[in-house]
py3Dmol code that shows the C-alpha trace and the ligand (Angstrom):
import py3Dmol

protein = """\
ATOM      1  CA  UNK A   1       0.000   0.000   0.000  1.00  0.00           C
ATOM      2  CA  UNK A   2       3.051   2.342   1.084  1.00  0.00           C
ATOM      3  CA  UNK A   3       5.243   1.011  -2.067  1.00  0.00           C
ATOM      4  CA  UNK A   4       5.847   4.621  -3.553  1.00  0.00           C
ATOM      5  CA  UNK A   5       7.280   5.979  -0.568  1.00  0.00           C
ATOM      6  CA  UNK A   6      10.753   6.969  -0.540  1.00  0.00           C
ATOM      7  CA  UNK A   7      12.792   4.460   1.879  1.00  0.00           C
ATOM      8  CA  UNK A   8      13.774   6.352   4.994  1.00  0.00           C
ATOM      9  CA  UNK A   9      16.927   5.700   7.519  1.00  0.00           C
ATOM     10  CA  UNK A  10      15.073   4.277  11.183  1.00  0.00           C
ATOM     11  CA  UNK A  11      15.741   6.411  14.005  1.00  0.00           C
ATOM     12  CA  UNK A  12      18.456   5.160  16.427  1.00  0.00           C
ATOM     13  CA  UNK A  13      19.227   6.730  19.504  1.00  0.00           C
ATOM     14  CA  UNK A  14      22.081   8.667  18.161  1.00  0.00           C
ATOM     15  CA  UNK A  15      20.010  10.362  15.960  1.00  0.00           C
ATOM     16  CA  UNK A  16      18.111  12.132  18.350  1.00  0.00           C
ATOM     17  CA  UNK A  17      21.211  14.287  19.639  1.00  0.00           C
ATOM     18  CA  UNK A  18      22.237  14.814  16.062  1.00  0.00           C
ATOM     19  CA  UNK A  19      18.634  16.213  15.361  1.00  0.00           C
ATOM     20  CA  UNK A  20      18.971  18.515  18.021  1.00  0.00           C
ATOM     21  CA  UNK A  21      22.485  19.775  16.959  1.00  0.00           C
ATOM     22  CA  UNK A  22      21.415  20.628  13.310  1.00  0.00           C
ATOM     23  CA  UNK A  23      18.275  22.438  14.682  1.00  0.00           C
ATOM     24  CA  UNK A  24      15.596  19.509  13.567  1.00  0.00           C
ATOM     25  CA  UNK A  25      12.475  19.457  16.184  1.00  0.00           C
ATOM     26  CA  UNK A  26      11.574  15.747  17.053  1.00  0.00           C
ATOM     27  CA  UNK A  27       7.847  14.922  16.668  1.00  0.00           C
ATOM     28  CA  UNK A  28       6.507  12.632  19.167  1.00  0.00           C
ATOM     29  CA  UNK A  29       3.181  10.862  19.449  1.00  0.00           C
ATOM     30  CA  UNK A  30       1.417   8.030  21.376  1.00  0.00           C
ATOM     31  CA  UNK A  31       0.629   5.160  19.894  1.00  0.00           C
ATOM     32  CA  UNK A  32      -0.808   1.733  21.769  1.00  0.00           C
ATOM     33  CA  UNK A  33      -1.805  -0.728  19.104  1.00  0.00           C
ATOM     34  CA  UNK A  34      -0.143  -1.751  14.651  1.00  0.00           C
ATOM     35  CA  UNK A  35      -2.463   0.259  12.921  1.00  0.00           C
ATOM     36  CA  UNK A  36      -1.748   3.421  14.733  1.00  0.00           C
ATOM     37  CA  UNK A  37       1.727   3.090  15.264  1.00  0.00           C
ATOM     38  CA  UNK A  38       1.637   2.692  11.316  1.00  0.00           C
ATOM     39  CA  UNK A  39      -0.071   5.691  10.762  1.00  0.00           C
ATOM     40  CA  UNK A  40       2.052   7.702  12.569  1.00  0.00           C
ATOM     41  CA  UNK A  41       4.928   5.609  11.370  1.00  0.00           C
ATOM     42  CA  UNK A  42       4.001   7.046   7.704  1.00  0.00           C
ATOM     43  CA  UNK A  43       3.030  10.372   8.006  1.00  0.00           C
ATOM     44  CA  UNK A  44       6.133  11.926   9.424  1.00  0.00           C
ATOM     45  CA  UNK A  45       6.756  10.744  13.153  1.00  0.00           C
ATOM     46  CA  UNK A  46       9.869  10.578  14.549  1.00  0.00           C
ATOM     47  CA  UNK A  47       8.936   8.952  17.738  1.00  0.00           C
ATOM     48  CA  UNK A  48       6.076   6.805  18.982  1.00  0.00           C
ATOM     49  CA  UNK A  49       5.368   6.767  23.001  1.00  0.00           C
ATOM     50  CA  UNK A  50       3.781   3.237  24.321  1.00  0.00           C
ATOM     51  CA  UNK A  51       2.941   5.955  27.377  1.00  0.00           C
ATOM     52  CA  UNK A  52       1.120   5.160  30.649  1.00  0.00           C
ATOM     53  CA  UNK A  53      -1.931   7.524  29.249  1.00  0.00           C
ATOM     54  CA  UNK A  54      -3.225   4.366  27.834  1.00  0.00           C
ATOM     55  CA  UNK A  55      -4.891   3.925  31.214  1.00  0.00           C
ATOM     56  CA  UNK A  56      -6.581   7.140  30.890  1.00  0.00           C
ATOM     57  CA  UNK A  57      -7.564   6.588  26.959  1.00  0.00           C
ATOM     58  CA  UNK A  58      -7.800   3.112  25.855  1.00  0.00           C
ATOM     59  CA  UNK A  59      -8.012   1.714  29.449  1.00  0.00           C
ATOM     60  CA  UNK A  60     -10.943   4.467  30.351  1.00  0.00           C
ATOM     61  CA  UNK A  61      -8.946   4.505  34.506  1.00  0.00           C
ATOM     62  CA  UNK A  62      -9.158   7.984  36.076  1.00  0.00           C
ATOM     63  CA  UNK A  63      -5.325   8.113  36.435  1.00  0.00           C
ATOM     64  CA  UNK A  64      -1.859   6.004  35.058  1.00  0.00           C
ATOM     65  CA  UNK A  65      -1.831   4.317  38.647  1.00  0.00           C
ATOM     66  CA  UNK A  66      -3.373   1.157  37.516  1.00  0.00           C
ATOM     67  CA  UNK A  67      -1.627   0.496  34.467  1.00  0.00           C
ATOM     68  CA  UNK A  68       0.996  -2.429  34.586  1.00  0.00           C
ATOM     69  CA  UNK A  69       4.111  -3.909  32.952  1.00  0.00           C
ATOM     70  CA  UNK A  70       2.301  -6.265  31.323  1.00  0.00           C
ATOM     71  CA  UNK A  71       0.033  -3.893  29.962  1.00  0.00           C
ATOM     72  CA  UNK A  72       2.807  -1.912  28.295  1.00  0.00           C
ATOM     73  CA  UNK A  73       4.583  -4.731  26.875  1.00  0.00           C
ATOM     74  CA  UNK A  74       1.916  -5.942  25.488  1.00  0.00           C
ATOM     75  CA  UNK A  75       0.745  -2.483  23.899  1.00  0.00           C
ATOM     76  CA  UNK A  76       4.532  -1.898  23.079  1.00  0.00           C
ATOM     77  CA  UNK A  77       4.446  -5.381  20.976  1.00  0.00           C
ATOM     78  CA  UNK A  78       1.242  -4.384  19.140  1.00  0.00           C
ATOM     79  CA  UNK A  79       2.736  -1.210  18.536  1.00  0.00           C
ATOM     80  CA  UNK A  80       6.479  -2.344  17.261  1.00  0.00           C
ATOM     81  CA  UNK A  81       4.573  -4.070  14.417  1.00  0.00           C
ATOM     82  CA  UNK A  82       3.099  -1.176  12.711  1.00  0.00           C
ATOM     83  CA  UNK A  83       6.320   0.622  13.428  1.00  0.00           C
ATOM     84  CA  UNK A  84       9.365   0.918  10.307  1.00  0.00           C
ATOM     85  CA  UNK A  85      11.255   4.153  10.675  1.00  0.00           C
ATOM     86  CA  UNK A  86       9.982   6.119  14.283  1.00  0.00           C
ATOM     87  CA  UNK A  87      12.255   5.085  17.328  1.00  0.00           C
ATOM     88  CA  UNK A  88       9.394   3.498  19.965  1.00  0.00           C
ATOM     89  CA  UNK A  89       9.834   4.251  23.279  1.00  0.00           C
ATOM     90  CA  UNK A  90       7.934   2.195  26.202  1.00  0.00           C
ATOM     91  CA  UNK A  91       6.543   3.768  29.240  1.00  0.00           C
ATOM     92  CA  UNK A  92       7.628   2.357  32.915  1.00  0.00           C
ATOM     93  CA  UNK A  93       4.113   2.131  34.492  1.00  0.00           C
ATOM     94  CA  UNK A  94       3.726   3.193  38.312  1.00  0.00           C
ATOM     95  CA  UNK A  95       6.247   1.836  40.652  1.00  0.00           C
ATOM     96  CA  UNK A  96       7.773  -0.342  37.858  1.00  0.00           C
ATOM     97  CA  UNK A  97      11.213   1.722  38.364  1.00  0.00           C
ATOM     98  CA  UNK A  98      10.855   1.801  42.168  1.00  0.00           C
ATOM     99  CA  UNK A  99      14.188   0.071  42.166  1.00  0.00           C
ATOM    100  CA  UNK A 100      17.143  -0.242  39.814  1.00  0.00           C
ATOM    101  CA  UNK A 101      16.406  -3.907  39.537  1.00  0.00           C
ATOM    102  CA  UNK A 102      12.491  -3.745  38.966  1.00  0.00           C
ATOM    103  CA  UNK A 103      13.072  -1.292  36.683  1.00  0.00           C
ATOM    104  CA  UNK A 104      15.579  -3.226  34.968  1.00  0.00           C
ATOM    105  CA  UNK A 105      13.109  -6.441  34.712  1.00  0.00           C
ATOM    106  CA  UNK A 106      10.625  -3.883  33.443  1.00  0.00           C
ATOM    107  CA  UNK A 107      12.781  -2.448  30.952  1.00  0.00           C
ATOM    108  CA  UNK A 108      14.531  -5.540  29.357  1.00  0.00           C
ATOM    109  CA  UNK A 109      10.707  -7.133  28.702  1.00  0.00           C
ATOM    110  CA  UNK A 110       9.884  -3.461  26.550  1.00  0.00           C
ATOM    111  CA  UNK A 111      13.363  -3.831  24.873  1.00  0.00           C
ATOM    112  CA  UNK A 112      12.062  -7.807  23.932  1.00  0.00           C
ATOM    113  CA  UNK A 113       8.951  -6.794  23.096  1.00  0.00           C
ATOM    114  CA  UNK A 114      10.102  -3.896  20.417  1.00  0.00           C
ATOM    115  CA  UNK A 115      11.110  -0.954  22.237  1.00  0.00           C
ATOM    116  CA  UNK A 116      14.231   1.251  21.904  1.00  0.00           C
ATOM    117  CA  UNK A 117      14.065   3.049  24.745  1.00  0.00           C
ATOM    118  CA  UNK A 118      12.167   3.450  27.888  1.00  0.00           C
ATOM    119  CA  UNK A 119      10.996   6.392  29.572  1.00  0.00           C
ATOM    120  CA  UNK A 120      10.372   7.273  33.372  1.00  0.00           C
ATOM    121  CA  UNK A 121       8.815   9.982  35.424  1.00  0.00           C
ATOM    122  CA  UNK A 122      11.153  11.714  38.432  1.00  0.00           C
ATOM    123  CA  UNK A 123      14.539  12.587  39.744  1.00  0.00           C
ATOM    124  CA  UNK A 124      15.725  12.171  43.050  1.00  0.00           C
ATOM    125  CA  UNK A 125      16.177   8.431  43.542  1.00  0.00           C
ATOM    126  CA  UNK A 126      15.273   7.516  40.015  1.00  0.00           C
ATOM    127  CA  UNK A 127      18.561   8.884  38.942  1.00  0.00           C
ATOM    128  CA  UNK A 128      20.216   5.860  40.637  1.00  0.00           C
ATOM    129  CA  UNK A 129      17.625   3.977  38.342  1.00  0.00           C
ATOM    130  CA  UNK A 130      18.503   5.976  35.257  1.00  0.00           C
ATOM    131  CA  UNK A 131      22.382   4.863  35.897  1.00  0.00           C
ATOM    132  CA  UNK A 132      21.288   1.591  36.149  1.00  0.00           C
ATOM    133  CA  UNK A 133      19.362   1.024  33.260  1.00  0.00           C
ATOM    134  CA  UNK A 134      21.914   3.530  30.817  1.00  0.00           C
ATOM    135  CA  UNK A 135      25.007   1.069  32.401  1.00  0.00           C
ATOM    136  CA  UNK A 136      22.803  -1.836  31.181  1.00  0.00           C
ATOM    137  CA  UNK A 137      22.426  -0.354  27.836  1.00  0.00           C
ATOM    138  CA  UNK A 138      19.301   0.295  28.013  1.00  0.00           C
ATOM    139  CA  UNK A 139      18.659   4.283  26.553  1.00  0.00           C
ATOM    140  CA  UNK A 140      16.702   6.020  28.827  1.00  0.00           C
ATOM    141  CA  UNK A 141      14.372   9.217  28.377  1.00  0.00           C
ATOM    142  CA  UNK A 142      13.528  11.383  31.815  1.00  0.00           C
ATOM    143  CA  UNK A 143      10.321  13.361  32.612  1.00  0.00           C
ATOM    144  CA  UNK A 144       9.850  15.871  34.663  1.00  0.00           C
ATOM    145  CA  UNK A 145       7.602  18.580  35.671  1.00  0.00           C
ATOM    146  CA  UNK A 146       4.054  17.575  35.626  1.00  0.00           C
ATOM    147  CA  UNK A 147       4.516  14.257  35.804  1.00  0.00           C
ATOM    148  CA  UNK A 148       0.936  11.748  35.880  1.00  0.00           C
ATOM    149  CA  UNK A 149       2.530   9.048  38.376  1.00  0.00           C
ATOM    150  CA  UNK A 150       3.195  12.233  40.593  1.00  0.00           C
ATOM    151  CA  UNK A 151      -0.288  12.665  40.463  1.00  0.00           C
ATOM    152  CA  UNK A 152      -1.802  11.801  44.546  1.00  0.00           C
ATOM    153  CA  UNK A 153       1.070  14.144  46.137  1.00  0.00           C
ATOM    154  CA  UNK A 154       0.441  17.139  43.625  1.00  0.00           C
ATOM    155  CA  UNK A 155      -3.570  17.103  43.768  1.00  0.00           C
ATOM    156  CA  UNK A 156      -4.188  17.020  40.659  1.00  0.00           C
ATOM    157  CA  UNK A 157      -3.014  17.841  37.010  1.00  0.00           C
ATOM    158  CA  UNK A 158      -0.884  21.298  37.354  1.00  0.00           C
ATOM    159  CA  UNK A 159       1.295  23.320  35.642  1.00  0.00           C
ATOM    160  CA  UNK A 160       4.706  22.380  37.383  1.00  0.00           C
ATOM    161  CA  UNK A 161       7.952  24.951  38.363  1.00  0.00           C
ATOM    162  CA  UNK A 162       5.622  28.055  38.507  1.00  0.00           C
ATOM    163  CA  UNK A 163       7.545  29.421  41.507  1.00  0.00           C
ATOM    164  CA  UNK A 164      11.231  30.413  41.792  1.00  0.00           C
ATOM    165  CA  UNK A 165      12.071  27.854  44.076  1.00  0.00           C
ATOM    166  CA  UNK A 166      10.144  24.752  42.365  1.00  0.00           C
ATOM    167  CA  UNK A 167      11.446  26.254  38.867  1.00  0.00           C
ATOM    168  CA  UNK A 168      15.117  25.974  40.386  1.00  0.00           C
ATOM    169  CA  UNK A 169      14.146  22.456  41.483  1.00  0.00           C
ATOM    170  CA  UNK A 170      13.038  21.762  38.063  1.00  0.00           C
ATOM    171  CA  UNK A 171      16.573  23.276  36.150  1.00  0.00           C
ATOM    172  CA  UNK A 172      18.472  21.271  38.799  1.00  0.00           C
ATOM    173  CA  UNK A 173      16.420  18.064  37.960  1.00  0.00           C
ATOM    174  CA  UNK A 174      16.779  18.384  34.051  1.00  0.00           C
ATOM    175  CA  UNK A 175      20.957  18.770  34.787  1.00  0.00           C
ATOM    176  CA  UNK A 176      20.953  15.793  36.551  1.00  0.00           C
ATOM    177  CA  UNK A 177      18.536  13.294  34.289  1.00  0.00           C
ATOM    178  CA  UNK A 178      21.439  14.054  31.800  1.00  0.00           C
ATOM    179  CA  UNK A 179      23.904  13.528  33.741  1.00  0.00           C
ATOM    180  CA  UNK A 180      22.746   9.983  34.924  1.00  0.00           C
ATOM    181  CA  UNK A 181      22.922   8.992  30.990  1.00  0.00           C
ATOM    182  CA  UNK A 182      19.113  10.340  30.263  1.00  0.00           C
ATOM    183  CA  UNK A 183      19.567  10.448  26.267  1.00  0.00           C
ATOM    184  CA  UNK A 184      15.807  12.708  25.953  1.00  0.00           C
ATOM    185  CA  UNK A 185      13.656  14.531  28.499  1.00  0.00           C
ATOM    186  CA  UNK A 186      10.067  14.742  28.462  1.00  0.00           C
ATOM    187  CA  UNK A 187       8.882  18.402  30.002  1.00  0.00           C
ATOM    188  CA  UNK A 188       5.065  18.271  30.360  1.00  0.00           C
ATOM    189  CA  UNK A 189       3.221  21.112  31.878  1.00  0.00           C
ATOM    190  CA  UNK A 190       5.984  23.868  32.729  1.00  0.00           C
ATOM    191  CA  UNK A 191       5.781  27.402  31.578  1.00  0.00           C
ATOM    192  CA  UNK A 192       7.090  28.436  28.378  1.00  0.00           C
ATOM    193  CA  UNK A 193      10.206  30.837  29.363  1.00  0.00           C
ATOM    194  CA  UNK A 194      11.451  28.056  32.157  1.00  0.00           C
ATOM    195  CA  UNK A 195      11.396  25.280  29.238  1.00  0.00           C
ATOM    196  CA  UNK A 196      12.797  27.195  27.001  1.00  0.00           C
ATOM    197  CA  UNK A 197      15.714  28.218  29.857  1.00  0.00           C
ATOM    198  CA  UNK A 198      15.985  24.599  30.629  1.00  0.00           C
ATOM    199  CA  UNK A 199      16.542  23.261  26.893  1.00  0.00           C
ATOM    200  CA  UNK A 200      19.071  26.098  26.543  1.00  0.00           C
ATOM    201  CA  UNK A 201      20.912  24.670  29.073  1.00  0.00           C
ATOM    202  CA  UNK A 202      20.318  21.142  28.491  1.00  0.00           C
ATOM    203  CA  UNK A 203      23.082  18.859  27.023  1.00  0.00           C
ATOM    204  CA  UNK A 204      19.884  16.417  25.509  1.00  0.00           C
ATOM    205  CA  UNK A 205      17.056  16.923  23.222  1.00  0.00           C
ATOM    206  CA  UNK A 206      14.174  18.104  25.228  1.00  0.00           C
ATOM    207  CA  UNK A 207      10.426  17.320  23.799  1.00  0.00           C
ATOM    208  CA  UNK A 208       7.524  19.570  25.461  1.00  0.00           C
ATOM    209  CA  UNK A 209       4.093  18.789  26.181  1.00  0.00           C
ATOM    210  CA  UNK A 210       2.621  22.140  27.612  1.00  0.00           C
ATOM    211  CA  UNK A 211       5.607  23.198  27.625  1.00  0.00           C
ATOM    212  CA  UNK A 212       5.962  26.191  24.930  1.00  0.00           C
ATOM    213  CA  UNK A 213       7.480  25.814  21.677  1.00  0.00           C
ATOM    214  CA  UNK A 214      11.241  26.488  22.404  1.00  0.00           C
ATOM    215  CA  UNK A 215      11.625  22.750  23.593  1.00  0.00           C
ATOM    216  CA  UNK A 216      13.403  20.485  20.795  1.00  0.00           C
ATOM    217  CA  UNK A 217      10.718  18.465  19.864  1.00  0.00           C
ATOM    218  CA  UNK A 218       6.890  18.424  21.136  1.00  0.00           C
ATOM    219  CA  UNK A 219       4.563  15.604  22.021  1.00  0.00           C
ATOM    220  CA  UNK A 220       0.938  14.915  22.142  1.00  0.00           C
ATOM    221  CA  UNK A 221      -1.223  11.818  23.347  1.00  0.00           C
ATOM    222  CA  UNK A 222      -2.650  10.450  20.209  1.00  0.00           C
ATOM    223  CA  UNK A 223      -6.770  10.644  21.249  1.00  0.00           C
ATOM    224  CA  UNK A 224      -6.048  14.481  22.006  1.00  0.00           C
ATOM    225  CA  UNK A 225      -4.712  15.146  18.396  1.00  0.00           C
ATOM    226  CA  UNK A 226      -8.067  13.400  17.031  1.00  0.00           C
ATOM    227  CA  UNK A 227     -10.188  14.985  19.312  1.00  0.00           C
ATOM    228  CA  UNK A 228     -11.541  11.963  20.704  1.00  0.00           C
ATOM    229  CA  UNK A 229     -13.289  12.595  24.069  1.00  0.00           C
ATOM    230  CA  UNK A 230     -11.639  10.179  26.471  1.00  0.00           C
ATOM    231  CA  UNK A 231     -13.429  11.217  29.717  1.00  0.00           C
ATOM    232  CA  UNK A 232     -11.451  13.819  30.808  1.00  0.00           C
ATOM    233  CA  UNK A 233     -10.133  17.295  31.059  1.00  0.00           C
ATOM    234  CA  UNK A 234      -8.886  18.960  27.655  1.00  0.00           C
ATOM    235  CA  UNK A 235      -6.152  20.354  28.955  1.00  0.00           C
ATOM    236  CA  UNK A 236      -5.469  23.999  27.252  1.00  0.00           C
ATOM    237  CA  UNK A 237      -1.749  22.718  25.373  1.00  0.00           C
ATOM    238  CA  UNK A 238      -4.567  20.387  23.658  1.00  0.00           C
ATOM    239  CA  UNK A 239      -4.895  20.776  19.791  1.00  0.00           C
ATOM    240  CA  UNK A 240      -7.547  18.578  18.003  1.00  0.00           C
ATOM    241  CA  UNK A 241      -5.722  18.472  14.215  1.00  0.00           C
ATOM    242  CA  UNK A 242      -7.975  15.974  12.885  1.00  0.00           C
ATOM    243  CA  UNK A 243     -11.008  19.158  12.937  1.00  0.00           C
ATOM    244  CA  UNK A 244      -9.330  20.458   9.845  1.00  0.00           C
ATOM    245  CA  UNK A 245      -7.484  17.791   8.553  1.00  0.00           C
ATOM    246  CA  UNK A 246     -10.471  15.549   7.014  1.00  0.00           C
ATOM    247  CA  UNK A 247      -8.285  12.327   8.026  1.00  0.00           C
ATOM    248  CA  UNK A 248      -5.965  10.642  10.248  1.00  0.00           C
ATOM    249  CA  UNK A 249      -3.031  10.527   7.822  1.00  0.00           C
ATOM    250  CA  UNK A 250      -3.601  14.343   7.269  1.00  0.00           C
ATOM    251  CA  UNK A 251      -4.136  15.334  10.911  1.00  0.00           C
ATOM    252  CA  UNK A 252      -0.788  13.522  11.863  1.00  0.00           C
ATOM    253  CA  UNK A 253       1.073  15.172   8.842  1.00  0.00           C
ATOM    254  CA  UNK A 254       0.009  18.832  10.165  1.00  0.00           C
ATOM    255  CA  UNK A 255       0.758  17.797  13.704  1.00  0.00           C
ATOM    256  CA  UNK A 256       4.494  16.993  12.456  1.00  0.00           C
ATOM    257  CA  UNK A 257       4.606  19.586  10.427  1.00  0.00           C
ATOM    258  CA  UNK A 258       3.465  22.580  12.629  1.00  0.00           C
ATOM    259  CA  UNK A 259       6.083  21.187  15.083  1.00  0.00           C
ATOM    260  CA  UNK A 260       8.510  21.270  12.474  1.00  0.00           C
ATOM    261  CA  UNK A 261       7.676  25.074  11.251  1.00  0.00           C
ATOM    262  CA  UNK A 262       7.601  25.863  15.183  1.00  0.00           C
ATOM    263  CA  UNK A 263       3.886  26.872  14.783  1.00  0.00           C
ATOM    264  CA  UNK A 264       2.865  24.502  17.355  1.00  0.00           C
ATOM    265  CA  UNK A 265       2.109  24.936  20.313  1.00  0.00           C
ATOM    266  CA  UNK A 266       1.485  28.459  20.191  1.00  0.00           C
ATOM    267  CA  UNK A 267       0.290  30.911  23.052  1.00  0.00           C
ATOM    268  CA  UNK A 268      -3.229  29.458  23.074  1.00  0.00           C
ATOM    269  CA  UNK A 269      -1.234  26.099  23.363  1.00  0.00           C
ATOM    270  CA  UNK A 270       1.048  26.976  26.461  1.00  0.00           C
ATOM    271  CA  UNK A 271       1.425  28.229  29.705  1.00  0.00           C
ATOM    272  CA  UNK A 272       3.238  31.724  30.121  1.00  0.00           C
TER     273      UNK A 272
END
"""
ligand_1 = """\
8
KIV
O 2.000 8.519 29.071
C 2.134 9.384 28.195
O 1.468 9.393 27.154
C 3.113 10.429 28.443
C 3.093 11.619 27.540
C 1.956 12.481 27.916
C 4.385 12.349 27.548
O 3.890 10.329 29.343
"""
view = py3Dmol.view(width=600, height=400)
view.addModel(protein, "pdb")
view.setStyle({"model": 0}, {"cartoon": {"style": "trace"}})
view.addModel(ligand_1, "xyz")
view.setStyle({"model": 1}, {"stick": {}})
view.zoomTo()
view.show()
């Protein structure tokens, strides 16, 4: 069906620093199941995210709390098969990286079951974790500021780093992820100016999600981009592409290319 298309080179790890050194932005999107991952896989992804939201969207939970390793694995082998070119990165559900060695277990089954990389929420004693894992070559991507497993202590879903103190926190944190062998960093809900501060300073590619345009690359849960109503909150850095786009293929293409062109988010999309 995709015969015509031009071959193109699969993303390897690598890659993702050289992107960020020649001024590429990364496009990023969830993807849980072949068909998807395909879609995205075609139209101009760079990375596809097996993330813990599939609790809140395919699973229909309230939070990312429930979801469990075998849940991703099995979502990340689904997804590997639609995938060709985009690098797929598996989430580490709740308390799946609570140790080095759980996370390791966690992380060797996504690497088996298609993954490249994994990703996982936090600093403090998950940088012990992020050694662990990077030592065991296994890449890693960090994520800080608003981050879902976070989600009891914070009270809610809240833009993260809004005070001096937190936002120092938060510059301190995105250091250290890279030093611990972090090879991308997730920043989801921070204001624009602090993101932008923190990928100016930041030795790896950072990809925002609410988190203003100046990050390297941007990310969106897939059922937000189509506008599907999954039970909760819109929250404002939400952009439905598939309202003017007439199709899937079309709605991922402008997604990865309004990230591209920097037109996405915009102030309407982000948190000053
Ligand atoms: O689980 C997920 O989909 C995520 C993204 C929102 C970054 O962590």
């Amino acid at each position: 069906m995709y015969a015509d298309r031009p071959a193109r080179k699969a993303w390897t790890v690598p890659m993702l620093a050289d992107a960020r050194r020649e001024g590429r932005k990364l496009v990023m999107l969830t993807a849980y199941d072949a068909s998807f991952a395909r879609a995205l896989d075609d139209n101009g992804v760079d990375l596809i995210l097996v993330g813990d939201s599939l609790g809140m969207v395919v699973q229909g939970h309230q939070s990312t709390l429930p979801v469990s390793v075998d849940d991703i694995v099995y979502h990340t082998a689904c997804a590997a098969r639609g995938v060709s070119t985009a690098l797929l990165v598996a989430d580490l559900p709740f308390q799946a990286d609570a140790s080095p060695e759980r996370a390791l277990d966690a992380a060797v089954r996504c690497l088996q079951a298609g993954a490249g990389m994994v990703k996982l929420e936090g600093a403090g004693f998950k940088l012990d974790v992020i050694r662990f894992l990077v030592e065991r070559e296994i890449p890693v991507c960090a994520h800080l500021g608003l981050t879902p497993q976070s989600v009891l202590r914070l009270g809610g879903y809240k833009v993260q780093g809004r005070d001096e103190r937190a936002a120092a926190t938060l510059r301190d944190d995105a250091v250290a992820v890279a030093e611990a062998g972090a090879s991308l960093l997730v920043l989801e809900c921070v204001p624009s100016p602090l993101a932008a501060a923190i990928t100016a300073a930041s030795s790896i590619p950072t990809i925002g999600i609410g988190a203003g345009a100046q990050c390297d690359g941007q990310v969106l849960v897939l059922h937000d981009l189509l506008g599907i109503n999954s039970g909760h909150r819109r929250p404002k850095f939400v952009k439905d592409f598939l309202a003017d786009g007439g199709s899937i293929a079309a709605a991922v293409a402008a997604f990865a290319e309004a990230v591209r062109d920097g037109s996405f988010p915009d102030a309407e999309h982000s948190y000053g």
